[in-house]
MIDOSE-1310 file (N, C-alpha, C; in nm, 2 decimals, decimal comma, always signed):
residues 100
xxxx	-11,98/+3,27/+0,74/-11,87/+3,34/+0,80/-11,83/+3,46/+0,71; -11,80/+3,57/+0,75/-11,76/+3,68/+0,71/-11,58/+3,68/+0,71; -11,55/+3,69/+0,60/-11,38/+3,72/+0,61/-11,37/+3,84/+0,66; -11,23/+3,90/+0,67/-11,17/+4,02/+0,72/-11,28/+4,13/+0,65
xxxx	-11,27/+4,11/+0,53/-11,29/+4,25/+0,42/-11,42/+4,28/+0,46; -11,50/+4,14/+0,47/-11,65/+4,18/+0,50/-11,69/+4,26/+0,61; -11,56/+4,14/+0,75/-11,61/+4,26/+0,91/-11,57/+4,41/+0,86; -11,46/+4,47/+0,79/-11,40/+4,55/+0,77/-11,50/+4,65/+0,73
xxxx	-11,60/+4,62/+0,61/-11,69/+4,70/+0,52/-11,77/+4,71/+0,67; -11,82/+4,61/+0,74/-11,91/+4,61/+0,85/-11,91/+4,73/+0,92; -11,75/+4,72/+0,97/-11,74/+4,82/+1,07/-11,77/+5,03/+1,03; -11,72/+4,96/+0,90/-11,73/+5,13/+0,80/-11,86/+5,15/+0,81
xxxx	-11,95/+5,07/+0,75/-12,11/+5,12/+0,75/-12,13/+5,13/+0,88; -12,12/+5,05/+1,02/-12,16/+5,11/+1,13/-12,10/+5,19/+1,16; -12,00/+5,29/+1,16/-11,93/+5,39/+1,16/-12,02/+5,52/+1,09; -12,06/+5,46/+0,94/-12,11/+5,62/+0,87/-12,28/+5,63/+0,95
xxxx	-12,32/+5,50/+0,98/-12,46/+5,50/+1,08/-12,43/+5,59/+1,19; -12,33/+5,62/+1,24/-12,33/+5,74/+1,37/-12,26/+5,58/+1,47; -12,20/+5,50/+1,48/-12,15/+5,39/+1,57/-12,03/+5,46/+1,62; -12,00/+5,52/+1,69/-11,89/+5,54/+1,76/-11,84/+5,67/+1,69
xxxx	-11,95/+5,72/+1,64/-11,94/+5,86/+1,62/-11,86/+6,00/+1,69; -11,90/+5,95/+1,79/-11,82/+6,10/+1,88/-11,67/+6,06/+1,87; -11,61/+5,94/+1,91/-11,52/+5,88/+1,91/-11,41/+5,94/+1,78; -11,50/+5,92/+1,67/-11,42/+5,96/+1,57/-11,42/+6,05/+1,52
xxxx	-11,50/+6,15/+1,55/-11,47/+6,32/+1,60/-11,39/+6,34/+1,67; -11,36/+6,32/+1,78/-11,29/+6,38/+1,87/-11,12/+6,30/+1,81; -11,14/+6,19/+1,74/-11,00/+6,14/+1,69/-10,96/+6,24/+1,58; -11,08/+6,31/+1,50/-11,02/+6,40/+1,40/-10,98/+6,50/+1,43
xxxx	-11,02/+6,56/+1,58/-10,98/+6,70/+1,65/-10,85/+6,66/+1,70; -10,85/+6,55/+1,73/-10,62/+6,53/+1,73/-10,61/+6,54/+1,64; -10,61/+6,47/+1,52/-10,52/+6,50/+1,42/-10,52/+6,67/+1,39; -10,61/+6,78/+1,44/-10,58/+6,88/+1,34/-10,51/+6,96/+1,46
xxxx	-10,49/+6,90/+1,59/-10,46/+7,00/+1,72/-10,31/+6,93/+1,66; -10,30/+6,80/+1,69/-10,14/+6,76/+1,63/-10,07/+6,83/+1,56; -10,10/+6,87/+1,40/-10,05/+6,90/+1,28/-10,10/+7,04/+1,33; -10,16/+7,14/+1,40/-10,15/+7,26/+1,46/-9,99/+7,27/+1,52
xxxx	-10,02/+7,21/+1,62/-9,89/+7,21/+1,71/-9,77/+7,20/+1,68; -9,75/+7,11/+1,51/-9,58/+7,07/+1,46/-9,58/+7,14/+1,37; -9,68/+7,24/+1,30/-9,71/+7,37/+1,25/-9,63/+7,46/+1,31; -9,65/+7,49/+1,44/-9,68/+7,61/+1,53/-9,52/+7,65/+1,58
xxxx	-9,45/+7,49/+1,58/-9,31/+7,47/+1,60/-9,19/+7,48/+1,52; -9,28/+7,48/+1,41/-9,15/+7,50/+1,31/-9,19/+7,63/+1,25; -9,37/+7,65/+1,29/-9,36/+7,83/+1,20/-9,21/+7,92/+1,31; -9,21/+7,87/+1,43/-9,16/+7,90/+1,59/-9,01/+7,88/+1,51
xxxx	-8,98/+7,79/+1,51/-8,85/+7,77/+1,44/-8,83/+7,90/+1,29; -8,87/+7,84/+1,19/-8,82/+7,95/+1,07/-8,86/+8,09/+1,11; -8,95/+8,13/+1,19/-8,94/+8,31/+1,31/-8,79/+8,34/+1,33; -8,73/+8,22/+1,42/-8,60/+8,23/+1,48/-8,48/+8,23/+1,35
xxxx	-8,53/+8,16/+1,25/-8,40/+8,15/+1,16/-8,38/+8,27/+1,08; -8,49/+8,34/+1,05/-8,53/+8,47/+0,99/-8,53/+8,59/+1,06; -8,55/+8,60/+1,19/-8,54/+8,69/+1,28/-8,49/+8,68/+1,35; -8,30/+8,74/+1,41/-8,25/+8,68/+1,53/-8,31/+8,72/+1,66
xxxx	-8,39/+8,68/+1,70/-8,40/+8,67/+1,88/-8,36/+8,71/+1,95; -8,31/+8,81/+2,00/-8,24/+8,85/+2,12/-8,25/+8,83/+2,24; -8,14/+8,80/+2,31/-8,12/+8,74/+2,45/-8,18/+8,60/+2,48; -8,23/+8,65/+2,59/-8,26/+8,52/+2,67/-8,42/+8,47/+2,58
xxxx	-8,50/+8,57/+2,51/-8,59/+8,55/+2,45/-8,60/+8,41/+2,37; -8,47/+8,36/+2,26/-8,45/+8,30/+2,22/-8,41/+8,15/+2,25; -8,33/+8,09/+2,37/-8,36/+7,99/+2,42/-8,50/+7,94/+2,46; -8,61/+8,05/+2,50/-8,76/+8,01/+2,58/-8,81/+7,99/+2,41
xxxx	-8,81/+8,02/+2,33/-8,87/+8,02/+2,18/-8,83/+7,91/+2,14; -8,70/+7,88/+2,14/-8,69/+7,75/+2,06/-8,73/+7,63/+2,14; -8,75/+7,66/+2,31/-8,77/+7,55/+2,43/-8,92/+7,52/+2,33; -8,99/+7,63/+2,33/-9,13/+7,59/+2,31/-9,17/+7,54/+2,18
xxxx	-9,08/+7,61/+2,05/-9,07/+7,57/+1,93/-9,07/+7,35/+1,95; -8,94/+7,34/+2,01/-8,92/+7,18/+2,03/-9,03/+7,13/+2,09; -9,05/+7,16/+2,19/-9,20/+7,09/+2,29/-9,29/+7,07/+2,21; -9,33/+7,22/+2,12/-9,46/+7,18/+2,07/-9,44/+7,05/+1,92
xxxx	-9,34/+7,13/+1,89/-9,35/+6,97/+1,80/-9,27/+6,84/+1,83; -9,25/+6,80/+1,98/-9,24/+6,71/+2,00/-9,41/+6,62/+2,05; -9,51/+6,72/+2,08/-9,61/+6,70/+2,18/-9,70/+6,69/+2,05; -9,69/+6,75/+1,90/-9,79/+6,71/+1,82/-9,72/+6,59/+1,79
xxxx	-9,61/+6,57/+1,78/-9,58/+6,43/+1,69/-9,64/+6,33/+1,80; -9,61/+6,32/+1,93/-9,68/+6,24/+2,02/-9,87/+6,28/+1,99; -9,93/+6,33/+1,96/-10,09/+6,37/+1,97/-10,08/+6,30/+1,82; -10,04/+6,31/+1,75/-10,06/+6,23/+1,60/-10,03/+6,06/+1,60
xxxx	-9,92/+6,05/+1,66/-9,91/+5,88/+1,70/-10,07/+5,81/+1,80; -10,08/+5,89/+1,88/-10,19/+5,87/+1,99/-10,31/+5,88/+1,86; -10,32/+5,95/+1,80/-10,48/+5,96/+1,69/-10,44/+5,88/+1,61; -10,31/+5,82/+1,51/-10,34/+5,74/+1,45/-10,31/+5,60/+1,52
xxxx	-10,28/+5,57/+1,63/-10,32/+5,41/+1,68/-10,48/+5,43/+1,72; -10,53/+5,55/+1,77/-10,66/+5,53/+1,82/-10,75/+5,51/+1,66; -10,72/+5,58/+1,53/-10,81/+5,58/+1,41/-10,78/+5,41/+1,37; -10,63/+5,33/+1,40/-10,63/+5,25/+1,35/-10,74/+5,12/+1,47
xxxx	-10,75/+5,14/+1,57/-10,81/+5,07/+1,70/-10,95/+5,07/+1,60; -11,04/+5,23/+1,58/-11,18/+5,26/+1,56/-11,21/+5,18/+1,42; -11,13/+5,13/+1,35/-11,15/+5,10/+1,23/-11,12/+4,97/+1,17; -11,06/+4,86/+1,31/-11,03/+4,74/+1,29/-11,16/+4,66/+1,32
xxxx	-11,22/+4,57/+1,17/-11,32/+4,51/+1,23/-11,32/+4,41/+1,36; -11,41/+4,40/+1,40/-11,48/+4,31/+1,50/-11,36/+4,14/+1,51; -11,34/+4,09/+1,58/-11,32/+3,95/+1,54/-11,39/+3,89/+1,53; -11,34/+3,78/+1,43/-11,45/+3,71/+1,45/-11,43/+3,56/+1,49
xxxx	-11,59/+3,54/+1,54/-11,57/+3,40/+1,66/-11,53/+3,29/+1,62; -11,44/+3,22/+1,71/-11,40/+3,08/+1,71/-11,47/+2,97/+1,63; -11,44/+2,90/+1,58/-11,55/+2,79/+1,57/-11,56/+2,71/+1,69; -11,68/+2,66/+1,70/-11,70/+2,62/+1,81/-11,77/+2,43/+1,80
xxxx	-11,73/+2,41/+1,89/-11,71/+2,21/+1,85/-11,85/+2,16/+1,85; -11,91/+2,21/+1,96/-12,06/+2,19/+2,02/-12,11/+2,27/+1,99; -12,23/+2,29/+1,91/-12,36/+2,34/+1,85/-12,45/+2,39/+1,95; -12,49/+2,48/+1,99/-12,58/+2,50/+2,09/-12,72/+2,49/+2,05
């Protein structure tokens, strides 16, 4: 029987083998669209603190400033429960009473 650490190393080496490969690509492309996005909101924010905004310009800037880094913090929670899902080993089986 394999303890935790062993399924754990298990799942790593079938991981660097190409095992769910695209998966964890496309989990790395959230994290960098995320941390893009709560970038993009606060570069959006310190524009506004540094340059005052005129008019109505200025509500639609900070609308989108908030959204976007409300919508990477949400894309970063979604990538890291999905990195932590791709990276939990395997369970492992019951013991079983009867021997097959």
């Amino acid at each position: 029987m394999l303890g935790w650490f062993g399924r754990w190393l298990q799942r790593q080496r079938d991981l660097s083998q190409g095992v769910d490969a695209d998966l964890v690509r496309d989990n790395s492309k959230r994290y960098r669209r995320a941390f893009g996005l709560i970038g993009f909101g606060f570069l959006l924010s310190l524009l506004d603190a540094k340059i005052k905004i005129p008019g109505t310009l200025r509500p639609i800037a900070m609308g989108i400033a908030i959204v976007s880094v409300i919508a990477g913090f949400l894309l970063a929670a979604w990538a890291r429960q999905e990195r932590a899902f791709l990276s939990k080993p395997d369970q492992e089986e019951p013991p079983r009473i009867f021997k097959r």
